[in-house]
C-alpha positions, 0 to 999 in steps of 0.5 A, a space after each residue: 601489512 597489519 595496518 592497511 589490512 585494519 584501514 581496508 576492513 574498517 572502510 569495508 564496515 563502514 561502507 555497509 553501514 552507509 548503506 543499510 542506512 540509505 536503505 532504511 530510509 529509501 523512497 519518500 515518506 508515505 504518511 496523511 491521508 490521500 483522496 483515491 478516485 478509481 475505475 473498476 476493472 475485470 470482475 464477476 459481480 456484475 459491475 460495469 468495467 470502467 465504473 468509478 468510486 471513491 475511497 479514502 486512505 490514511 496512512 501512518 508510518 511507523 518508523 521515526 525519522 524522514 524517508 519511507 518506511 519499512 511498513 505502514 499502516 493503511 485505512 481504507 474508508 469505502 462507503 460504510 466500511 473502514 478496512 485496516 491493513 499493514 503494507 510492507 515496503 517492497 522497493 523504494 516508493 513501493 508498498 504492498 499488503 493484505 487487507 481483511 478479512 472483512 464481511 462481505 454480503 454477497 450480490 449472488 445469492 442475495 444477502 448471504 454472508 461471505 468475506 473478502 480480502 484485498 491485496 494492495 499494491 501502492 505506488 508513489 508517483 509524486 512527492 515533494 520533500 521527501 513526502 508522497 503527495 500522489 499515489 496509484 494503488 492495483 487493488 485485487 478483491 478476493 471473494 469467499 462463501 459467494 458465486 462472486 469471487 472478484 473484483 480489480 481496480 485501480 485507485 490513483 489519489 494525492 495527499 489531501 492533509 
């Protein structure tokens, strides 16, 4: 009776060691630098909805091995700015983070200093390898110390090195 009981707590741990390792690992590896095209969506700053912009996103894992990871470190190059964040890995492929806060000069009224954050949600709709070569990201921007206070878009972009 001792022996099996062993046999089936040991083929139990093992088990769920096999496990947690797939989940280390899950969904591709979100890593190099994406060129993002995108089209703004619902805001208050007086931006036509439907305008397009371009950004570009570096991303650097920051676990070895292959597979996603459980965080990653993004820099967004918008026009002039650099904005930096830590995304964090919701589901396999699925990444979402806080970016900021970073200064912002408000259209209304003119030239005066607010901030801004942004949330990112990053998806992985392509990858080949084990690597993301295409992405989605819903950007949501929140604006303080301005009558605007928004901003929503959408970003999709693929690997460009």
């Amino acid at each position: 009776m001792r022996k099996p009981m062993i046999a089936v707590v040991l083929s139990s741990l093992l088990a769920l060691a096999v496990a947690n390792l797939g989940v280390a690992g899950s969904g591709p590896r979100l890593n190099g630098t994406f060129e993002m095209t995108g089209k703004v969506g619902d805001n208050d700053i007086g931006v036509p909805v439907g305008t397009e912009t371009t950004d570009t996103y570096v991303f650097k894992s920051t676990c070895g091995g292959s597979g996603g990871c459980a965080k990653v470190s993004l820099s967004r190059k918008s026009g002039n700015r650099n904005l930096k964040s830590t995304l964090s890995r919701k589901a396999p492929g699925v990444y979402k983070g806080v970016e900021g806060p970073a200064p912002y000069v408000c259209v209304d009224p003119i030239g005066t200093k607010g901030q801004f954050t942004g949330s990112h949600k990053v998806t992985v709709t392509k990858a080949k390898k084990g690597k993301a070569t295409k992405i989605t990201d819903k950007l949501a921007i929140h604006i303080t110390g301005c009558n605007e206070t928004f901003e929503e878009g959408t970003m999709k972009g693929s690997l460009a090195r």
